[in-house]
C-alpha positions in Angstrom: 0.0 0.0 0.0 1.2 3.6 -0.9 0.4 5.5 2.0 0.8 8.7 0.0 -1.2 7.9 -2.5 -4.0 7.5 -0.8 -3.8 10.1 1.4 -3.8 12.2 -1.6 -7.2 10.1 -3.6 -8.7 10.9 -0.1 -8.1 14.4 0.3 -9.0 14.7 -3.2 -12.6 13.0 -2.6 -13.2 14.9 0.8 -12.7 17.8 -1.1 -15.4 17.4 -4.6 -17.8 16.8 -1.7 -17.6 20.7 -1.9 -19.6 19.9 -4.8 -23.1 18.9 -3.0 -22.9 22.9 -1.7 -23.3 24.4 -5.4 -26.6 25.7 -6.4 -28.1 25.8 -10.1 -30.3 27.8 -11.0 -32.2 24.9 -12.2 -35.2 23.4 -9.9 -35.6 19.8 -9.1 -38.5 18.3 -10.9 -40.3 18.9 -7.4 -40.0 22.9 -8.6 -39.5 23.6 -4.7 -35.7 23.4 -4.2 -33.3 24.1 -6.6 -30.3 20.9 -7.5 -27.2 21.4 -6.9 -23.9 20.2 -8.5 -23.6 16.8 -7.9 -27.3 16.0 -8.2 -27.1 17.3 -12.0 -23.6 15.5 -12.4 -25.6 12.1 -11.5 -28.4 12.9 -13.4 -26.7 13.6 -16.7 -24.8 10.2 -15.9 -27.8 8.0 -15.5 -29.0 9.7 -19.2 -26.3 8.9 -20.3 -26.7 4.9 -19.4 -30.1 5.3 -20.5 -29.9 7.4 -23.5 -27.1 6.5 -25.3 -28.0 4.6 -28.1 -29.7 7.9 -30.1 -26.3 9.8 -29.9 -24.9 10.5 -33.8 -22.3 8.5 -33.7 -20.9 5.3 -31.4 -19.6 7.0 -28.2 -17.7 5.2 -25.1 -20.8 5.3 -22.6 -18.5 5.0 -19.3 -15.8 7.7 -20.4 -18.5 9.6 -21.2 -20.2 9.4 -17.6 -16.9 9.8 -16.3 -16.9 12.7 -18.0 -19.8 13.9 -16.7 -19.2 13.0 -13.1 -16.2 15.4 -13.2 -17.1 17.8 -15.6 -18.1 20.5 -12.8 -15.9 19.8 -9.9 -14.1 23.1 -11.2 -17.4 24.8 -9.9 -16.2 24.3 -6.5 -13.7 27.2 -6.9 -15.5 28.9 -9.7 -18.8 28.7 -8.5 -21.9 27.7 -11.3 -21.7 30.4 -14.2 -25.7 30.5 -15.2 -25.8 29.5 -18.8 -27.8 32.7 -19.7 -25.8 35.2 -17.6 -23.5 36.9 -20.3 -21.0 38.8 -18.0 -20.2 35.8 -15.9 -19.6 33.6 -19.5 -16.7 36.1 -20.2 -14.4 35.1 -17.1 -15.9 31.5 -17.1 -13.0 29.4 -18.9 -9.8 31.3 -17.4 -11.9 30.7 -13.2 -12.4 27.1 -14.3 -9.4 26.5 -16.0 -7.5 27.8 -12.5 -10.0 25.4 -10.5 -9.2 22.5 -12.5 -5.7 23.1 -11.7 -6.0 23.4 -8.2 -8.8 20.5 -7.9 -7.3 18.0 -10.5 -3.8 18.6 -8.8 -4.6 16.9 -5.4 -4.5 13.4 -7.3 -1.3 11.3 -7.6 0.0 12.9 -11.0 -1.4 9.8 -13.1 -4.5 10.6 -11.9 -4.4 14.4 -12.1 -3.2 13.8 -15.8 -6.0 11.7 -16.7 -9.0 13.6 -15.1 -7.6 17.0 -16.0 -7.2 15.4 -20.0 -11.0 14.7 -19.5 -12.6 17.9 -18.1 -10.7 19.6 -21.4 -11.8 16.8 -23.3 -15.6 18.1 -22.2 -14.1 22.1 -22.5 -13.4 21.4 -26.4 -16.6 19.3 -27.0 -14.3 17.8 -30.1 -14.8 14.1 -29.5 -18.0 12.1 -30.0 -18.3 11.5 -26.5 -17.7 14.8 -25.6 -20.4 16.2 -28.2 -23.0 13.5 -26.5 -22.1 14.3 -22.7 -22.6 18.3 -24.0 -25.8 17.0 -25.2 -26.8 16.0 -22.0 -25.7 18.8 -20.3 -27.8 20.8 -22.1 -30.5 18.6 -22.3 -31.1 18.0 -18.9 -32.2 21.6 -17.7 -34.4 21.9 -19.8 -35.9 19.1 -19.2 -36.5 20.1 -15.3 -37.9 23.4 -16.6 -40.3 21.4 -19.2 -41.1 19.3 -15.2 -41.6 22.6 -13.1 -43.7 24.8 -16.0 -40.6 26.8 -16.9 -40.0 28.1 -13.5 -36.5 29.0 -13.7 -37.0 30.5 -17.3 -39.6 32.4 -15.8 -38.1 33.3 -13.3 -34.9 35.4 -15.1 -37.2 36.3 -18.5 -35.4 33.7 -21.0 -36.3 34.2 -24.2 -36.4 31.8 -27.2 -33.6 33.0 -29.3 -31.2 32.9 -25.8 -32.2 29.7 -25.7 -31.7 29.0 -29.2 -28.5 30.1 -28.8 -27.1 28.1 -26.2 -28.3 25.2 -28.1 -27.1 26.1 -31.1 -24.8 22.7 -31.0 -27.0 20.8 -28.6 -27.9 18.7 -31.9 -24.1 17.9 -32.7 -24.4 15.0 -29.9 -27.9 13.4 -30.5 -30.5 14.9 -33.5 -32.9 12.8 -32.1 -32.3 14.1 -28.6 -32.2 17.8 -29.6 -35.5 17.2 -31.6 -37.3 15.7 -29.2 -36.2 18.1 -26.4 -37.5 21.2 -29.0 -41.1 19.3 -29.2 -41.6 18.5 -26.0 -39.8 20.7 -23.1 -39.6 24.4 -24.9 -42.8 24.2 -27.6 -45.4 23.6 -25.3 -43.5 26.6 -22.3 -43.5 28.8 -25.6 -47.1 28.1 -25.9 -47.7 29.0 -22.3 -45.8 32.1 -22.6 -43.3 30.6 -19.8 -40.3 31.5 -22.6 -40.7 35.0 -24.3 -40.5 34.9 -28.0 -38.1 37.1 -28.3 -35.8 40.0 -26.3 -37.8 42.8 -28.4 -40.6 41.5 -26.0 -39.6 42.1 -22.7 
């Protein structure tokens, strides 16, 4: 046994349990309380077990869960940048790239090498499975909003084409999964006026 080495795999765990302290802006399907971290991280990696088989091309389903069970550990030091919030997008890359640094580099160095090679594996969204856990990412939020009447889109004025937007490479993982997600979680919240049609709106 390498004493070292596990002291350092063990600091490293203690410390993503940081994780289960950082809030989205998301609600849980229940629309009371709103997930954190490492409830989305396991979401996104069960939909991933489960939904799989319509991504565009044939993807390694447990590098891509690991990829998504690490993916926003960096939020611990960066704290959750809200996908619509334009200000806190421009600093987003160079506080999470720090993060990862610091995170990633409490692991024996093989270890730091290979997660760190798989949160920027995820960054660059270049690989299939990276394209496919985006997907999810994406997919998954709206989703819960679809499950709580658009609560949170409600609740900071989202409009279509911001939506839109974001998404714009939501389809590049799963055309099925983008499709479907269009239909049934932002057509019918458009039709309820839960998502504005557009910013000239507000």
């Amino acid at each position: 046994m390498d004493k070292d080495r596990l002291d350092r795999q063990f600091a490293f765990i203690r410390e993503i349990d940081k994780e289960k302290a950082i809030t989205r802006q998301n609600y849980r399907s229940d629309g009371i309380c709103k997930e954190n971290d490492a409830e989305h991280a396991w979401h996104i990696a069960i939909m991933t077990l489960l939904l799989s088989e319509y991504a565009n091309e044939r993807i390694d389903v447990l590098r891509t869960v690991g990829m998504l069970l690490i993916h926003d550990l960096v939020e611990i030091d960066a704290g959750d940048t809200y996908a619509y919030d334009e200000d806190g997008i421009k600093t987003q890359h160079e506080r999470e790239k720090k993060a990862a640094e610091r995170i990633f580099g409490l692991l024996p160095d093989d270890q730091r090498q290979q997660l760190q090679a798989l949160w920027e594996e995820f960054e660059a969204g270049n690989t299939p499975e990276a394209r496919f856990a985006r997907t999810m990412d994406h997919i998954q939020p709206m989703m819960l909003n679809a499950a709580t009447d658009g609560k949170s889109w409600v609740e900071h004025g989202i409009c279509l084409d911001q939506i839109l937007a974001h998404n714009s490479n939501t389809a590049d993982g799963s055309q099925a999964l983008w499709a479907y997600a269009y239909e049934n979680f932002i057509v019918p919240n458009l039709a309820k006026g839960r998502i504005w049609e557009s910013s000239k709106e507000k």
